[in-house]
Every structure is written in C-alpha cells, then in structure tokens.
N, C-alpha and C positions, 0 to 999 in steps of 0.2 A: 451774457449775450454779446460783450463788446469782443470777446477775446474769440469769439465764438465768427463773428462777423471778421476777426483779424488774418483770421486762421482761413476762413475761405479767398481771402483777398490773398493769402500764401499759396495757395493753391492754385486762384487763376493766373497769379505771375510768376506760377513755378519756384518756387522760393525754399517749397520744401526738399531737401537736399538728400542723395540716394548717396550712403556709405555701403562698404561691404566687407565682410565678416569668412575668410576663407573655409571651405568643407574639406577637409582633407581624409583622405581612406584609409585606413590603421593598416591595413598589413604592408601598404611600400612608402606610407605616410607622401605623396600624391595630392596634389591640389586638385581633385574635379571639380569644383564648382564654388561660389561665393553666392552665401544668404545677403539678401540685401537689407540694410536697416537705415529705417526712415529717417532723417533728423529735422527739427523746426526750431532755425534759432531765433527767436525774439526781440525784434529791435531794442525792447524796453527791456524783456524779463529773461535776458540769454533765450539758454536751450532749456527747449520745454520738455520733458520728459515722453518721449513716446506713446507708453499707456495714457498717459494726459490727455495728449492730443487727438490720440485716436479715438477714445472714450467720446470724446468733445463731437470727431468726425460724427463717429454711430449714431450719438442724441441728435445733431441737428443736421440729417440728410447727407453729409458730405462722404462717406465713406467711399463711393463707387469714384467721385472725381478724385480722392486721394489717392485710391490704391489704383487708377488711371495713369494719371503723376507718376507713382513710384515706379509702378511697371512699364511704364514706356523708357526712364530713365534707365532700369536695371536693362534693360533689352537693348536699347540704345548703348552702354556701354558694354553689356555681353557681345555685339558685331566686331567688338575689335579684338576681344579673346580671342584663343585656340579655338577651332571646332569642335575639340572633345571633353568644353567645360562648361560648364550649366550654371544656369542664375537660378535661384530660389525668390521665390516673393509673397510674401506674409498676406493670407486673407484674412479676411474678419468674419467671424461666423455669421452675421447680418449678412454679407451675399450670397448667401448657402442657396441661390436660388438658379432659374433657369437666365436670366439677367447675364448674369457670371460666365457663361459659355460665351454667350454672345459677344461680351465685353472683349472676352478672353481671345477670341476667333477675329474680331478685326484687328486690332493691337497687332498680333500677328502675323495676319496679313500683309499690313501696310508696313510692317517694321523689314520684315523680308528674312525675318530671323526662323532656324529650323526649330519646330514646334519640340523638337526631342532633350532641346536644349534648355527648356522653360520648365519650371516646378514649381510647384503650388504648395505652399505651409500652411496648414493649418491646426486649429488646436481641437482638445478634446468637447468643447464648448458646442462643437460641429456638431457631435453625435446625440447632444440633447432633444435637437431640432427633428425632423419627422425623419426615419433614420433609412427609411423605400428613397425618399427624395432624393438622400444626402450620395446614397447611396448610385441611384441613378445617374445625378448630375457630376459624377468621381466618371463613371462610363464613362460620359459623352464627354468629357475635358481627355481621358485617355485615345478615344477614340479620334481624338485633335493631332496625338501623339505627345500632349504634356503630362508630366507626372506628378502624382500627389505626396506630400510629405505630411507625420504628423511629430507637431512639433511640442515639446515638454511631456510627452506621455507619463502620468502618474500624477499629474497636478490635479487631474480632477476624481473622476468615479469611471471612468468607461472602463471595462471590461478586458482583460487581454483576448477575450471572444468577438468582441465588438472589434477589435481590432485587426484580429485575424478575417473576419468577417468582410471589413471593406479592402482591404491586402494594397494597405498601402506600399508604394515605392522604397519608403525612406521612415524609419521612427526614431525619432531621439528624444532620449528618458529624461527625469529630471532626476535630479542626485540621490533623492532618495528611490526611486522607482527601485530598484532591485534588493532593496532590502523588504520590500513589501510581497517578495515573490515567496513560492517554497523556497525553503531553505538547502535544498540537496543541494550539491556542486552541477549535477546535471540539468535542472531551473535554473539556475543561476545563468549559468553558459547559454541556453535558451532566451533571457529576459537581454544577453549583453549583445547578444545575435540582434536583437529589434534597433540595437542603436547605431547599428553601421548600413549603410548601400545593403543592397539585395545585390546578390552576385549580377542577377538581369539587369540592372540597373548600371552596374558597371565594367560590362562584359566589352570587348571592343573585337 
C-alpha cells in the first residue's frame, strides 16, 4: 500500500517520465514514429520496472491518471516533431471501455495536436474482454482519426481471425509468433506482412 500511495503522488507531480523508442519502416528503414515508454524512477528503490508499476496502477484505480500523464507527455513532445511522425501510447486493457474515447477526445483537443498523428497499442489481453465492445470503441477512436496498434501479437491465444477481424493499423509479433504459423514460405510472408505499417498507414 505504501509504494502504492508513492506511485500516485508520481503521478500527481508528474514524476513519471515519457522515453521513446523509434518505429522505423523496413523497406527505406524511415523513422515514422516513436512508441513511447513509461519510466518511474524511485527515489529509494531506482527504476521500478514498468509491468510493476503499471500492474500496481490497474489494482489501485490509477491507470486512467497514468496513461493521462504518459499521453499528454508523448503528445506534448510529438508537437515539436515532423508532421509526418506519429507517437504511439501503450493502453491497458482495463480502459477497454467507453471512458477511453472520451479521455482520448480531450487530450486532443486541448493539445492541438492532429488526431492522425496519435496511435493507440494495445495487447491481445484486449480481445478477451467483450470482443462487440472492444470492437465498437477501436470505430469511434478511428472515427477521431487515431489509429490502433496491436502490440506483442503471439503472446497470448487471439486468433489471426480475431485479428483480421478488428483490422488493426499496425501489428508487431513477438519472436516467436511466426514460427507458430503454417509452415509454407507463403504463411510465413503473410504472418511477417502483420509486423510492419499497412501501406494506409504509411502512404503520404
């Protein structure tokens, strides 16, 4: 509870720090955009490990004022990027709800930044949840003109149907994901295809 109460008080005095991690495009290897990742260094116990903390966020309510935090900072320094490079910002499947739009729509707003520029990560954990929902509330963030990414695809059980199904943006596998495909060279090419931009995605 203590580190639990620590970690909120990082929160409201902004404390938690937004790094970032460059997307580059394989075929002219191209910096479109940078994933942002959270960090929370610990006056006593250093840096707390990510999954820690966020785990920490989920159980005691804080997740929406974190991923508040991270995303105002990622957007805050996406304004002084290129125009034609996007920030990424890790959700939590816990806001898999209608909450999340809303969040999403003022942040927005009052940042002044263009919504086309903004993309949403999320993991397969998404699709366990009521999957009409998850799906609905992927529309209405598109419908903002923000895009959705899914992020480690193969870590969990979703389907490459499930996936096709909500047609995300953006997919990036985890290492072993394409060895779990058919084996043909034609699957293969198929499975390496989910882990880069969709041409829409990076058409200018």
């Amino acid at each position: 509870m203590v580190l639990s109460g620590q970690l909120r008080a990082a929160i409201e005095n902004a404390d938690i720090q937004a790094y970032f991690q460059p997307l580059v495009r394989a075929r002219d290897m191209r910096v479109v955009g940078f994933e942002t990742l959270g960090r929370w260094f610990h006056p006593e116990f250093g840096p707390i490990p990510p999954p820690e903390f966020v785990k920490l966020a989920e159980e005691n309510g804080l997740i929406t004022p974190l991923t508040d935090l991270i995303m105002r900072k990622a957007i805050d320094a996406a304004r002084q990027w290129p125009n034609d490079v996007r920030v990424s910002v890790n959700v939590s499947p816990v806001q898999i709800n209608s909450d999340l739009v809303d969040q999403v729509r003022d942040i927005i707003k009052k940042s002044g930044l263009d919504p086309h520029r903004l993309e949403l990560e999320v993991t397969e954990d998404v699709l366990i949840k009521d999957f009409d929902q998850t799906a609905s509330m992927f529309s209405r963030l598109r419908a903002l003109g923000i895009q959705v990414a899914m992020d480690d695809f193969g870590a969990g059980f979703t389907s490459m149907g499930n996936l096709r199904r909500l047609n995300f943006d953006r997919s990036r596998l985890t290492a072993s994901s394409p060895w779990t495909c058919p084996i043909t060279a034609a699957h293969r090419r198929s499975c390496a295809r989910c882990s880069c931009w969709r041409a829409s995605s990076i058409s200018r």
